[in-house]
C-alpha positions in Angstrom: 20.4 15.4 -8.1 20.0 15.2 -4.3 17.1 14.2 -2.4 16.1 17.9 -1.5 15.4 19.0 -5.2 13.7 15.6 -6.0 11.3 16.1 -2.8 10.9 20.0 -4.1 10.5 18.8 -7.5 7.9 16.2 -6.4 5.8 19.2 -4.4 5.9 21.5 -7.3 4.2 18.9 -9.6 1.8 17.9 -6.8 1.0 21.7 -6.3 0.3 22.2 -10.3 -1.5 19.1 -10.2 -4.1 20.6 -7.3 -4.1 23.8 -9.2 -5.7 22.9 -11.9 -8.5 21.1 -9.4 -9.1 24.4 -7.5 -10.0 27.8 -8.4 -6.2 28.8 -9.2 -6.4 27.6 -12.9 -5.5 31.0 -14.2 -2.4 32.4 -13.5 -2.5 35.7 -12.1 -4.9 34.5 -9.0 -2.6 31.8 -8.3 0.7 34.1 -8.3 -1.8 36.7 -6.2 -2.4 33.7 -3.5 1.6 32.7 -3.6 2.7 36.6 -2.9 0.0 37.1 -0.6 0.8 33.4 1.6 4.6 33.7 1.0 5.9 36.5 -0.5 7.3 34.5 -3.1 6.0 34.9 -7.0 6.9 31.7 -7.9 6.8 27.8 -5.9 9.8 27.2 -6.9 11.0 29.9 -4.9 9.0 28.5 -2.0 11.0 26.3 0.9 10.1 22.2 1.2 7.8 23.2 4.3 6.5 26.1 2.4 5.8 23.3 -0.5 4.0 20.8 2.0 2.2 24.0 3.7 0.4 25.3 0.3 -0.3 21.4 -1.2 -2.4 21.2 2.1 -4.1 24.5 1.5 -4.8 23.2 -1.9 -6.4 20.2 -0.5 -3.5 17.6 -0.7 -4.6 15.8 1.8 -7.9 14.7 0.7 -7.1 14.1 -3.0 -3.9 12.2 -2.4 -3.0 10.4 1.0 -4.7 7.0 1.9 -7.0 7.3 4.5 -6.0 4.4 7.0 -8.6 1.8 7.9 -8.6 1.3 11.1 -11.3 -1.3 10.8 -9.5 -5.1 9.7 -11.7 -7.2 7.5 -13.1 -10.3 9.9 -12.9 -12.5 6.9 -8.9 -12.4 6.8 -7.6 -14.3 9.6 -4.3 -14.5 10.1 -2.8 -18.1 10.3 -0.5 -19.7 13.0 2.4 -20.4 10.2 5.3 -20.2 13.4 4.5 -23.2 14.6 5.3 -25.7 12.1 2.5 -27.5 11.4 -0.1 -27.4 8.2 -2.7 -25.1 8.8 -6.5 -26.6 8.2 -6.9 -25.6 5.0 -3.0 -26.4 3.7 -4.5 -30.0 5.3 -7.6 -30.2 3.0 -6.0 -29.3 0.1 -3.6 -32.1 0.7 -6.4 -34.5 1.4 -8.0 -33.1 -1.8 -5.0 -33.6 -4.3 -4.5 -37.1 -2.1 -7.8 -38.4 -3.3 -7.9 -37.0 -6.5 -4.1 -38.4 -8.0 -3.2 -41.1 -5.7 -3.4 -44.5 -6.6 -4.9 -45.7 -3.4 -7.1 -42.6 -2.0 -7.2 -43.9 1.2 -6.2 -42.4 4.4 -4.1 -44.8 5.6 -1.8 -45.0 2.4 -1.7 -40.9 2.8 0.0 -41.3 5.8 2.5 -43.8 5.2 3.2 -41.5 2.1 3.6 -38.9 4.6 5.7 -41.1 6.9 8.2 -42.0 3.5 8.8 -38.1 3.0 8.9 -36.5 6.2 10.0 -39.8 8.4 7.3 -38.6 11.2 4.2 -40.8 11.4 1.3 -38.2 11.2 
């Protein structure tokens, strides 16, 4: 099956979906509206646009397409990973498992544990 009849497919069930929503339930006012629009009887005689065209009508838009948010949530910021360094919080969570596990909780033996595994003095 090529992509053309899974995209029409796809249209048709969206469009029977919306019908059922609307005032086209019954089936003589919906093949009424489809003759009227298109000339056609049936949607699967209808073309992809033709498809697209009467989902729209039927209110496609609304009922199924995300809205976009154009507003970001302030309480997401995005961290400086490129750089190569532990962001602040990978850095507390480090000092927190440090002084909960380690033998000697201090900061000077987290930074020669440090120095051991990456050879880098912090």
């Amino acid at each position: 099956m090529n992509t053309q009849n899974t995209l029409k497919k796809h249209l048709i069930k969206i469009i029977h979906t919306l019908r059922k929503d609307t005032n086209l339930s019954d089936d003589e006012s919906y093949r009424w509206v489809l003759n009227e629009r298109y000339g056609k009887a049936s949607s699967k005689d209808l073309s992809i646009d033709e498809l697209r065209d009467f989902a729209i009508t039927l209110g496609y838009d609304e009922k199924f397409l995300k809205k976009q948010n154009t507003k970001k949530a302030r309480y997401f910021k995005k961290e400086n990973t490129k750089s190569g360094r532990a962001t602040k919080k990978q850095l507390n969570m480090i000092q927190a498992i440090w002084s909960k596990n380690a033998k000697n909780p201090t900061q000077w033996a987290l930074r020669e544990f440090i120095n051991n595994i990456v050879k880098k003095r912090p």
